[in-house]
N, C-alpha and C positions, 0 to 999 in steps of 0.2 A: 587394407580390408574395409576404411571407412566405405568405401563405397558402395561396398557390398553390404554393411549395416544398415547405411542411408536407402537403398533401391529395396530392402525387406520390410523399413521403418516409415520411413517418410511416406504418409497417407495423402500427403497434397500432392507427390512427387507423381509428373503423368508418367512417367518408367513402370513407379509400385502400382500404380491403376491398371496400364497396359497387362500388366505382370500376372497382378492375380486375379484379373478376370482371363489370360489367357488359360491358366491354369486350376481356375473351376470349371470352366467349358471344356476344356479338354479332361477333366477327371469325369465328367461328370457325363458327357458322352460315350468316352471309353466304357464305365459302367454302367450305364444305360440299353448296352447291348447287350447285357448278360440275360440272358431267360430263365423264369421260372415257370417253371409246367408250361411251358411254350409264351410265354409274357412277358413281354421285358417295356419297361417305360420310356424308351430312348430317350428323345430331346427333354424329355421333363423332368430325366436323375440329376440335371443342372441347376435344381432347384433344392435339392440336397447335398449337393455338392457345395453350394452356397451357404445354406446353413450350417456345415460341418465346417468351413471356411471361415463365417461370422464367428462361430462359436470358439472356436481354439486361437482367435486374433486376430483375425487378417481383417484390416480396416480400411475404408477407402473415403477420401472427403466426400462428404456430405451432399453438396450441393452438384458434384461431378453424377457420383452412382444415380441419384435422382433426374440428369439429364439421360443417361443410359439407358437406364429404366424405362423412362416416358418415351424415349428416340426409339427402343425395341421393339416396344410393345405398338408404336404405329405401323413403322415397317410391317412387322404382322402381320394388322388387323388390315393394313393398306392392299399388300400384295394377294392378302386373299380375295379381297374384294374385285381385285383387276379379275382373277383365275376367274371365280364364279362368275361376274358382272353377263356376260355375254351368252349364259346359257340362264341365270336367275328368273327373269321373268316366264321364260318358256316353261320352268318346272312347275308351276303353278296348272299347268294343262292336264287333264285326264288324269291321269293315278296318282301323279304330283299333288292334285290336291287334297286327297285321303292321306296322302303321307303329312303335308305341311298342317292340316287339322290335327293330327296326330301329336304332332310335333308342339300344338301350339297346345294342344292338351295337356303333354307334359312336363312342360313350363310351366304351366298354369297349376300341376298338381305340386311337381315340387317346390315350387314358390310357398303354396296353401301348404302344405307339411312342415317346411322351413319355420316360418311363421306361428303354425301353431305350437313346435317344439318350443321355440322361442318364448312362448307365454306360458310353458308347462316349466321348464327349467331357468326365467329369468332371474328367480333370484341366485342362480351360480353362473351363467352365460349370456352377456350381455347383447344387444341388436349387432351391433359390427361383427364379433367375434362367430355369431350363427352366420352371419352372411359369409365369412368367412369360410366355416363351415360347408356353408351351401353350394360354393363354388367352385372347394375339393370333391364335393360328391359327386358334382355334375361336372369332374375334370374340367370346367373352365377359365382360362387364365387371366384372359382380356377381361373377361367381367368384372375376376378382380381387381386388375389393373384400373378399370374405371369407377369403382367402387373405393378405391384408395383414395383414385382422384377426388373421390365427391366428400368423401371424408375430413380431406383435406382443407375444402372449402369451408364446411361445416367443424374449425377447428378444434377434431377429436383429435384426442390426449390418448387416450388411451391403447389397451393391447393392440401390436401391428397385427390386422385379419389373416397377414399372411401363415402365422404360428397354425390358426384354425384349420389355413388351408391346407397347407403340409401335414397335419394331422390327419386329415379327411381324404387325401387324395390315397394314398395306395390302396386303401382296401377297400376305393371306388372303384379302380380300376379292374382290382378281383371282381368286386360285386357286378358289377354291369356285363360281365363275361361270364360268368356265374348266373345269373341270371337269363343270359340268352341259352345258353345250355338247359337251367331248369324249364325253361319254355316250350324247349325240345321234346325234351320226355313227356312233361304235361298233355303236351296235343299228338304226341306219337308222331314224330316228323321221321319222316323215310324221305333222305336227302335226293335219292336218285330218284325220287318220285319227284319231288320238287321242283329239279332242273327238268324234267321232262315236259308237267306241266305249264314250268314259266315259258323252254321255247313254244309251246304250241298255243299262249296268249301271248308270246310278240308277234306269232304269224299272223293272228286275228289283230291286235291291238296298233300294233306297228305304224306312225303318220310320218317316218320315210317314203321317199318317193321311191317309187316301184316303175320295173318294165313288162311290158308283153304285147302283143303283137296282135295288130287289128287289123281283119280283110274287108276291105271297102265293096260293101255291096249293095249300096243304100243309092239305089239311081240319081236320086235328084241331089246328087256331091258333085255327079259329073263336072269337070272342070271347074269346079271351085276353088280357091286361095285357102291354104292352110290356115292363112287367118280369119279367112270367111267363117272355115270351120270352129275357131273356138271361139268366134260369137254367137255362132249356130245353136253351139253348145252350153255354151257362160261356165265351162266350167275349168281353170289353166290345164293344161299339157303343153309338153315338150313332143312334136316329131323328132327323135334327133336322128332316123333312116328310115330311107323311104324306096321301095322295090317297084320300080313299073318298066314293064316288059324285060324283064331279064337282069337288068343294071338300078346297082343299090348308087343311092347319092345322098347326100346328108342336106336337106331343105332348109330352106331360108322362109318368110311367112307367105311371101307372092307366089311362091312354087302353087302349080295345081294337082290336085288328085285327079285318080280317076277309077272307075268301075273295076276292079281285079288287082289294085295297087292293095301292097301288104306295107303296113305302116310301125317301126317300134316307137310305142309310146313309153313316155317317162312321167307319172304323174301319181298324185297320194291314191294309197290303198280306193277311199270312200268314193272316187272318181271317177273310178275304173268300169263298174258297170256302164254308168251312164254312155262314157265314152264310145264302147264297144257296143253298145244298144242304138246309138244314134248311125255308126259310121258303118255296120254288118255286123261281122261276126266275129270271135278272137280267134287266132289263126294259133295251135299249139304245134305244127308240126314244122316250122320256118324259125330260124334263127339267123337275124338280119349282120347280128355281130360277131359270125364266122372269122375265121381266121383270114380267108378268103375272100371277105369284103374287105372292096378300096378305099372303104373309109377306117378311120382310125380311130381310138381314146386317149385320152389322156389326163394326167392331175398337172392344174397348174397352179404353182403357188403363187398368192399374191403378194409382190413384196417392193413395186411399184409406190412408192408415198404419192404420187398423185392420184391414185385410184384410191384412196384412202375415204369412205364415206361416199364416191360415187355409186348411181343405183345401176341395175344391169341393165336397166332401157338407156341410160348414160352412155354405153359402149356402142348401140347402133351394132348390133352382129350382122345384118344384113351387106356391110364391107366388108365381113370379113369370108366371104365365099362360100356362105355354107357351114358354119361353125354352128355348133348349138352348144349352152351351157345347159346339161338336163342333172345336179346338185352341186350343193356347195356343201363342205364339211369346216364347218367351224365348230372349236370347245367342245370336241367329243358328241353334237348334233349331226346329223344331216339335214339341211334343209334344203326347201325345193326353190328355184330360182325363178320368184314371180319379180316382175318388170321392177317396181318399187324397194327392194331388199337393196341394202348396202352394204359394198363390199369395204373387211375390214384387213387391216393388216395381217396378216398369217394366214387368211382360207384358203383353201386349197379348192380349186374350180375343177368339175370335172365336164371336159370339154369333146366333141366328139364333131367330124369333121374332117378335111382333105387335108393332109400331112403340110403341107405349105401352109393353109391359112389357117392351121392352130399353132405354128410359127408364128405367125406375126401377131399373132393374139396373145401369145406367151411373153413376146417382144413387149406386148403393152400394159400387161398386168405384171413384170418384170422378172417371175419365175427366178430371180436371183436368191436361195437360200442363205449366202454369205451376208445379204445385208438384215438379214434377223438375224443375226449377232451382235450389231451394232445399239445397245440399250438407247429409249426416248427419254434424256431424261428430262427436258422440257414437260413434257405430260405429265412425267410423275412428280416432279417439283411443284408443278401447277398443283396437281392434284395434291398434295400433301398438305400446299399451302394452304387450299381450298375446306380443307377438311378441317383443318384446325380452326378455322375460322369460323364453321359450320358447326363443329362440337362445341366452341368457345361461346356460341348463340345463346342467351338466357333464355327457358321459358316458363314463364310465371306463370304457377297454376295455384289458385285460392286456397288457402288454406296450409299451405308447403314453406318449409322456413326457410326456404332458400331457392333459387330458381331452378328447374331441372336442363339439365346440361347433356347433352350426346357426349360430351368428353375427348380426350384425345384418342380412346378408343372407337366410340359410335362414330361421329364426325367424320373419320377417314374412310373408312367401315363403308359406311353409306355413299360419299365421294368414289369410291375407287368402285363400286358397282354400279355406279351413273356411270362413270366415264367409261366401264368393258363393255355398257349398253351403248349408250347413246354420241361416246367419244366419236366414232366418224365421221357423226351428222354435223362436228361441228371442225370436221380436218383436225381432230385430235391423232393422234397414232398411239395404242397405249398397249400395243403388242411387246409383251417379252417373252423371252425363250423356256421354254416348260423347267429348264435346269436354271435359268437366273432367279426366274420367280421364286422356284423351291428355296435357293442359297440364300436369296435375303429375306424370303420368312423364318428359314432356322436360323439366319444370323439375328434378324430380329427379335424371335424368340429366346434364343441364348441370352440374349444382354437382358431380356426384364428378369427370367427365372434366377440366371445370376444376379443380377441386382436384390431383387426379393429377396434370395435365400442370404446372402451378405448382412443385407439389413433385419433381419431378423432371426440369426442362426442362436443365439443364447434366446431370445424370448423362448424359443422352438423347442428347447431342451429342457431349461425351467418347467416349460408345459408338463412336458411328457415325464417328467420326472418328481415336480410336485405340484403341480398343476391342473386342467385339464385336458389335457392330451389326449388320454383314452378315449375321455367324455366326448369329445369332439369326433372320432373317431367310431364310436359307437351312433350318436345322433347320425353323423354323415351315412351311417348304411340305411338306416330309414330313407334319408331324402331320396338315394341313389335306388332301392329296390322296390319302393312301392307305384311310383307314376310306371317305370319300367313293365312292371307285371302288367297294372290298369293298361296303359297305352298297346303290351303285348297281346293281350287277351281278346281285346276288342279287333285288333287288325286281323288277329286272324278268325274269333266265332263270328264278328259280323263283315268283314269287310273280305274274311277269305283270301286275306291275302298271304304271296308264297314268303316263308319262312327266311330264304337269304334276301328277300325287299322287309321281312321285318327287324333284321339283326344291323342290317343295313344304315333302318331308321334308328333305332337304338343309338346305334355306332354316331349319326350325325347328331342326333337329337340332346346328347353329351358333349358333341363334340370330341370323341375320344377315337384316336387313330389306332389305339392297340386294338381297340375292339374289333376296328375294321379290319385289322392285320389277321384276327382271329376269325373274321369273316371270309376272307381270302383264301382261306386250308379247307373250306367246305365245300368251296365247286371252284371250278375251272369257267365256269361264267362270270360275269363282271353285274351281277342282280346287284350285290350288295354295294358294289362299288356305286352304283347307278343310284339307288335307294338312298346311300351316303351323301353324298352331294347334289339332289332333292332337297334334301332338308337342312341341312347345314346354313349355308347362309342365313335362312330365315332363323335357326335356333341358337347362333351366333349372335346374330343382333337381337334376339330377344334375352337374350342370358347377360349380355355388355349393360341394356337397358334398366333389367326389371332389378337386378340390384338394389342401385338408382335411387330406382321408383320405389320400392321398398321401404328403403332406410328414409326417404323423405316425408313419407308417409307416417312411420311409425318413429321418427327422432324425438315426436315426446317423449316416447317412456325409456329413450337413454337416460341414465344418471351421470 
């Protein structure tokens, strides 16, 4: 039975490490699924599963859980960065940016509440231990993870932030759900009014590319080149079918029109008059993509690595007989295929054309779905590398007693949304599989929450039992429900906006997925989903940083 004392005992042993972080994450998952009043904390009950774990013995060397920790918590912050990277800058367009103002408002408010609670109760709650606080209210993890870090550097002794956090986080998690609800009633939200009016601003709003159908009655087209016409016009379209005398054919740019030709156009909403103004008139009773026409559609995946970062004037469609690429769907986008746009690993091209040369077209872009299975991990290694090196950057700013750092959170954070932008331009591939990415953020996640909750499972309990626990607890509902209300109140008396894009914002602006799950049961629309991930990334790396920035700012008046 010695061995079986030694694999329970031995903290250095990597058996007893293996051991009992397999079976905090596994308790701590299992009960994570349990709901109350429809809320349950999934991945994050790994984080009291660890404190109950610290708490009753279960130890692990030092210097291991501390690598686990840090190795987690980038995985994380890394793979969300790839997810988002590729749609990030785009959200910043049109309603994007009323949400990310919003967003950036209520950072900016719960920071200023943090802060001032901070100078109201410092002589019983110290700077670390509010920040701590601060980053259970706003359920976020990474922040704290790089707020340890910084602490670290600035060698604090004192209370680990995590106890604050664990204190603050569940009855954030109420509060922020609780508070979307009181929002509801406040402004008398009628949901099914809601979804009605949100679809009928994406009909208006919408910069998806669009089809409809143009009759050439504009004399002086006669025998003109399709690409005559969109200099004529300076404005992009896609012909992708074209009707003259009887026989539809799908056009390459030298084809010519002529007087009685009905044409389907594929181009953004704002385009659309002009188009139809210059070339006759829009034709509503013809439908050129019958069943019945001999041309065809099709989705083709790109899964070719030499297409990897080529632009679509790169492919020359003109060999290929008649092909037209009129959108591309990448990261939950549509966008419309102007000459310059590069194609990345996983788009899915929707192609239109004679059944033979969207064959060979398919041939070229590779349409093989089995090799997205095969992970890059070159890119992500690169990119890992990259980022730690990039948070590890000192930047000295006057006055500050120590340089400020992006961290091993920010640094990766910031890397891995370069590389889902800009990876092709430089023959990166940094596609992974929507279900690989998931597994190694919660595998990621697992290991810091475990880690945390280990390393601080007795401080945790101390708190709450003679300590400040409650106190932590009580402040954290301030941080969590006041910016909430402001940021709510404004979205919708001045900026009018619908309800599941404000619960949406919430949900990112926290970064808190229950919320969103709680989002989810209220339409059968994806507003809030959409709304979520808007603003997430920017309130991610604003929540990792302002920590940080904080505690560097105000580390005089630690004791």
């Amino acid at each position: 039975m010695d061995w079986l004392v030694s694999l329970w005992s031995d903290s250095n042993s990597v058996g007893h490490i293996l051991l009992v972080y397999a079976i905090v994450i596994t308790v701590g998952l299992l009960l994570g699924r349990i709901k109350i009043f429809g809320i349950s904390l999934g991945v994050t009950f790994v984080l009291f599963a660890g404190l109950a774990a610290g708490y009753v013995g279960f130890t692990v060397n030092t210097t291991v859980l501390h690598f686990l920790r840090d190795f987690g918590l980038i995985l994380f912050v890394f793979f969300i960065g790839l997810q988002v990277g590729p749609s990030f800058f785009s959200s910043f367009r049109s309603g994007g940016i009323q949400l990310n103002l919003l967003t950036l408002l209520a950072v900016f408010l719960s920071l200023a509440v943090t802060v001032g609670l901070y100078f109201a109760f410092s002589d019983t709650v110290s700077l670390p231990q509010m920040l701590g606080v601060y980053f259970g209210a706003v359920t976020n993890t990474p922040g704290l993870g790089a707020t340890q870090e910084a602490l670290n550097m600035l060698d604090y002794k004192g209370e680990d932030i995590a106890v604050a956090y664990a204190c603050a986080y569940p009855l954030a998690v109420v509060a922020i759900i609780a508070t979307s609800i009181c929002l509801r009633f406040i402004f008398r939200i009628d949901l099914k009014e809601e979804d009605r009016m949100w679809e009928e601003a994406e009909k208006e709003n919408n910069e998806a590319p669009i089809f409809f159908h143009v009759k050439v009655t504009n004399a002086s087209l006669e025998g003109k080149q399709l690409e005559q016409l969109r200099n004529f016009i300076g404005r992009p379209f896609i012909c992708s079918r074209l009707l003259h005398k009887g026989t539809i054919i799908s056009p390459h740019a030298k084809d010519t029109v002529h007087v009685g030709d009905v044409m389907r156009i594929v181009a953004s909403a704002e385009n659309k008059d002009a188009i139809t103004v210059f070339c006759g008139s829009e034709d509503k009773d013809v439908d050129l993509a019958t069943e019945s026409s001999p041309i065809t559609a099709r989705n083709i995946r790109v899964t070719q690595s030499a297409m990897n970062g080529l632009t679509v004037h790169d492919l020359h469609l003109s060999r290929y007989d008649g092909v037209n690429i009129t959108r591309i769907f990448r990261a939950g986008m549509t966008l419309f295929p102007y000459p310059h746009l590069r194609f990345q690993i996983g788009d899915v091209v929707y192609c239109v054309g004679p059944e033979r040369s969207i064959r060979r077209l398919a041939d070229k872009l590779g349409n093989q779905e089995k090799k997205l299975d095969h992970p890059n991990l070159i890119s992500i290694f690169l990119g890992i590398a990259v980022g730690i090196l990039f948070g590890s950057l000192p930047i000295a700013i006057p006055g500050m007693p120590v340089p400020l750092k992006l961290g091993l959170a920010g640094g990766p954070l910031i890397v891995a949304i370069l590389l889902g932008y800009y990876g092709p331009n430089f023959k990166l591939i940094t596609y992974t599989t929507a279900s690989a990415n998931l597994m190694l953020r919660e595998m990621g996640i697992a290991l810091f929450l475990a880690s945390v909750g280990l390393a601080a499972g007795r401080p945790f309990v101390d708190a709450i039992v003679e300590g400040n626990g409650l106190l932590y607890a009580f402040l954290g509902l301030f941080i969590t429900i006041i910016p909430l209300v402001v940021i709510g109140s404004i979205a919708r008396k001045v900026y009018k906006m619908n309800y599941h894009s404000i619960v949406g914002m919430i949900a990112g602006a926290t970064t808190d997925p229950p919320t969103l799950a709680y989002a989810s049961t209220l339409t059968e629309k994806n507003v809030s989903a959409v709304a979520y991930s808007t603003v997430y990334p920017l309130a991610m790396f604003l929540r990792i940083l302002s920590g940080q920035f904080v505690l560097l700012i105000l580390w005089q008046f630690v004791s």
